[in-house]
N, C-alpha and C positions, 0 to 999 in steps of 0.2 A: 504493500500500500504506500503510494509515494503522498508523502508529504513534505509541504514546504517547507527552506528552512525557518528558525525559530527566529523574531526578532526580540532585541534585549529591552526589555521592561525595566522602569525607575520605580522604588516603591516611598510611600510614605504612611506615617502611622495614621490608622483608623481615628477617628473622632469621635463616633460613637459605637456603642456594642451589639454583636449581630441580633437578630430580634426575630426567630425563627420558630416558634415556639417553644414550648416553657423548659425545655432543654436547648438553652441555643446553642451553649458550646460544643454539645455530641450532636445537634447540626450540621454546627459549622466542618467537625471533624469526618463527618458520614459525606458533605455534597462535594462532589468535586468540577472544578471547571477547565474546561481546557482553552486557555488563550497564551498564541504564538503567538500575536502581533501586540504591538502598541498601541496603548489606551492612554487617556490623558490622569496623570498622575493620581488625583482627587477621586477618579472612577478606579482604579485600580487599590485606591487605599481603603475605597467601601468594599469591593469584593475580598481583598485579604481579608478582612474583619468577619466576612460572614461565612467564606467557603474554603477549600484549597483550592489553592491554583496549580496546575499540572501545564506545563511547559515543554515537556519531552514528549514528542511524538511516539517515542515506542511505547508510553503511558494512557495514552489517547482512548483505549479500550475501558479505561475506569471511569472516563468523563458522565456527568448527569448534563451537563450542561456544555455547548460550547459559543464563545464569542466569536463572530467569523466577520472578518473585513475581506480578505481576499483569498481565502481559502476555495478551493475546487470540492463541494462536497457532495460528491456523486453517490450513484447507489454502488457502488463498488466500495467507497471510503465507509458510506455509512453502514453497509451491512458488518462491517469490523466493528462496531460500536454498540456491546448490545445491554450496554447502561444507560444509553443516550437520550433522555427527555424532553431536552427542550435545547434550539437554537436561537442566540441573539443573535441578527444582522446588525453590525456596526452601521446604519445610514440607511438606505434607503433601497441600493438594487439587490433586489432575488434571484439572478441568472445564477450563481455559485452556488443555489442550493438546489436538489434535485426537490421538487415540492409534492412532487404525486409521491416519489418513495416516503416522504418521512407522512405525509396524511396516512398512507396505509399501514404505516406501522407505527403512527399512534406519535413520536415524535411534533412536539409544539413550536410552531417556528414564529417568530414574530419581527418586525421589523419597525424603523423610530424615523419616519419621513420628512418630519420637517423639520427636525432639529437645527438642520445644516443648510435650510433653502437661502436661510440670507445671503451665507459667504459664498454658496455656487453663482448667487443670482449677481452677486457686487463681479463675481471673477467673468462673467459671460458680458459687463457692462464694462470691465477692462480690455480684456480680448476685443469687443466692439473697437474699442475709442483705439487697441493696437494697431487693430489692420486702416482702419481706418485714417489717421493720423500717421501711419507709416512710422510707431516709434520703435520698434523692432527693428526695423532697418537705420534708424537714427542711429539708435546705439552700436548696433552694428560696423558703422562708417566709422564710427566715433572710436573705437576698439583698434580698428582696421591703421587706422594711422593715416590713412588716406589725405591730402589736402584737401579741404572742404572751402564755399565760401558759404557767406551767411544765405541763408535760406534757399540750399541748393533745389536745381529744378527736378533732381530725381525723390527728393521728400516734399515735392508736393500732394496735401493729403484730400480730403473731405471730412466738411462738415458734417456732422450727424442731424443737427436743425434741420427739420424736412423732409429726411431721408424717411423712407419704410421699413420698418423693421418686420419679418414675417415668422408666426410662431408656427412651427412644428409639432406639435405636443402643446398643450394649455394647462400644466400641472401648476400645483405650488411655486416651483422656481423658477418656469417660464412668466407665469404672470406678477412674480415681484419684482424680475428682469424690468418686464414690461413696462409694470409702474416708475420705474427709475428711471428709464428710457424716454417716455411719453413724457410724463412729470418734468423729469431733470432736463432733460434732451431735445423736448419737443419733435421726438420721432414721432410717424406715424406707426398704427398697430393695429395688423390685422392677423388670424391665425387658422389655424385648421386642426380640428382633432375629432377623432370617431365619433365621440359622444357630443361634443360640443353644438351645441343650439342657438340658434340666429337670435334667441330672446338671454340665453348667458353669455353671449357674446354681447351685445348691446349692455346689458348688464355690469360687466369686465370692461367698457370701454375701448373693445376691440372689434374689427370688422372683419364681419363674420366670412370665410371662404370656405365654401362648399366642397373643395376638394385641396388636393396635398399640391396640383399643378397649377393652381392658380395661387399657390403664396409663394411656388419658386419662381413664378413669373414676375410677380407683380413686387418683390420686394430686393431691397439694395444690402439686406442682411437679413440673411434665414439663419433662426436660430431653432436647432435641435432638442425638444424634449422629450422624447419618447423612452419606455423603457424596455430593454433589448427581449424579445421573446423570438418563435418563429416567425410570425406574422412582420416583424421590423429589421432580421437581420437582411443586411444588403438592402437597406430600405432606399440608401442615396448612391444611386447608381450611375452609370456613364447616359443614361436616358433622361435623370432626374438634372443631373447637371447640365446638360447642353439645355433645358428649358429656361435657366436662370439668366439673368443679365450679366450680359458681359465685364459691367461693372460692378457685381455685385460679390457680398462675400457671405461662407459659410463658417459657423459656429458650432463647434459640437463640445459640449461640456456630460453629455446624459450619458453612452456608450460607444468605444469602438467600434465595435461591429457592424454600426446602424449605417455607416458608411463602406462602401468599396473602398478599399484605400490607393488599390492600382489604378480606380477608374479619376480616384480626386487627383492623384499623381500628372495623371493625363491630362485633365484638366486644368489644371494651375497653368502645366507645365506652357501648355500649347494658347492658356490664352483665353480660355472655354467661360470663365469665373475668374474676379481678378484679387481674391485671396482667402485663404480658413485660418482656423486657427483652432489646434482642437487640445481639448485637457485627456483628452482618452483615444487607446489606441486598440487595436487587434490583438496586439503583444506590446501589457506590460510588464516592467516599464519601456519607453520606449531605448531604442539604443541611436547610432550616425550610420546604422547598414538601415534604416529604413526609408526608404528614397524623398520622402517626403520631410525632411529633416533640412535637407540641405537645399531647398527651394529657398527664394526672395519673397515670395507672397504667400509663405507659409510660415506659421508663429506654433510653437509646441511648449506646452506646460505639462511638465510629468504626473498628472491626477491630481492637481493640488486644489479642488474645485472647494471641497472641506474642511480646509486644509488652515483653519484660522483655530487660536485658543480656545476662544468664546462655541464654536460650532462644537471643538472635538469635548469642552466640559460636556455642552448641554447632550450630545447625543451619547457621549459616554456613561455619565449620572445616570441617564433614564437606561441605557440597556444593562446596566448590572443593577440597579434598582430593581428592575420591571423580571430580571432573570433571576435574581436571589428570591420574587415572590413567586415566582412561578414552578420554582424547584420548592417551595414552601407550600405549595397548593392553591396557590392565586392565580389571577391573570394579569394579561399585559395586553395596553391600552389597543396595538393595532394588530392580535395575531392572522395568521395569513390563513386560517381555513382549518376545519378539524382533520 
């Protein structure tokens, strides 16, 4: 069973005492949790207090519990685990967890969605204002050593005042994007989503588009919210791209996948779309062997969408919170189905 490697965890002392009923500390010594990745400090000092934490993969078979950010946890992993109760998602995507295997064997999966919409939605309004403003390539010259003069004609950018911004997805962090954008920005906002209705769209402030081909058309920044299932992988194709304006750019902060990456390649390259900029890839993290790396009207942020203190306390608190009651015989606020 391959597992990731471990990464190193900082701890600090509990604040208060676990509360798991009236025997807490033979609780605390019976639940066990398995987290290899990093949590934010304050989350990891309430689960010391209430549970063990197991860190060793070849242990993984004792877990009741496990925290999962980027773990692959297939039915292959999970039939090895047959303590296994309850999974926390660190955030908010379910692609890493196989969801039919753990419903059928009883396994409680839950996940903490909006914790982190803020910092995605501030990082999708930076990405914007990068490509746009061309300061990726600023800094870039700037590094380069090159001679510049003041306000050379290859960094000239565009305004966002005006511009359309088009949503792909209408979740939580696409429409706080939105607000910043419209608000701040005076973008216009129109978007498209399965569910989405011409009277909550009206509602949202956003103008409602009937289908996925009339926001790659009609807008100067498509931004990506969807989350990765069948139905979405390969969602932005070499078909979906040539509909877009030629001066327009793409934004993926949601998943990898949801994009062809050879077909965006092509398209940057050749002229098709005139820049992305994505926090998620096919393969992370990303490396300099993935061609889209070393493009001029391509900007790459290694996953860092969540990636602020304030995001990683509040979604950390609430998944060992919400995972210490649920190993206690509770529930947790958003699980994903019996």
């Amino acid at each position: 069973m391959a597992i990731p490697s471990i990464l190193a965890c900082s701890a600090q002392t509990a604040s208060w005492p676990p509360r798991c009923g009236s025997s807490a500390e033979n609780k605390r010594e019976a639940m066990k949790v398995f987290l290899c990745e990093s949590i934010h400090p304050e989350a990891l000092a309430f689960l010391r207090a209430h549970v063990e934490i197991i860190s060793d993969p070849a242990r993984m078979g004792e877990a009741d519990g496990i925290i999962n950010r980027n773990l692959q946890l297939t039915a292959e992993v999970l039939s090895g685990l047959p303590r296994l109760r309850a999974i926390a998602i660190h955030g908010t995507g379910t692609d890493g967890v196989d969801l039919p295997y753990c419903r059928a064997h009883g396994i409680r999966v839950f996940n903490v969605p909006h914790e982190n919409a803020d910092s995605v939605a501030e990082l999708i309004v930076a990405l914007t204002m990068t490509l746009l403003r061309k300061l990726h390539l600023a800094d870039r010259l700037l590094l380069s050593g090159a001679p510049l003069s003041n306000a050379p004609p290859e960094l000239f950018g565009t305004e966002l005042a005006g511009k359309t911004l088009g949503l792909i997805g209408v979740g939580d962090i696409a429409r706080r994007a939105a607000r910043i954008l419209r608000d701040g920005f005076r973008m216009q906002v129109i978007g498209y989503s399965r569910s989405l209705t011409p009277g909550q769209a009206e509602e949202l402030g956003i103008g409602f588009c009937a289908t996925m081909d009339e926001v790659l058309a009609r807008a100067d920044v498509v931004n990506l919210g969807v989350s990765l299932h069948a139905g979405t992988r390969g969602l932005i194709g070499q078909r979906e791209l040539s509909l877009m304006k030629p001066t327009a750019v793409l934004i993926n902060t949601s998943r990898g996948a949801v994009i062809d990456e050879a077909a965006l390649f092509r398209a940057l390259r050749d002229g098709v779309i005139a820049g992305a900029a994505c926090d998620v890839f096919c393969q992370e993290p990303p490396t300099r062997e993935n061609p889209l790396i070393g493009l001029p009207n391509f900007f790459a942020t290694p996953h860092i969408g969540a990636n602020t203190d304030e995001a990683l306390r509040r979604v950390g608190m609430r998944v060992v919170e919400e995972l210490v009651a649920v190993l206690c015989g509770g529930t947790a606020k958003n699980e994903l189905g019996a």
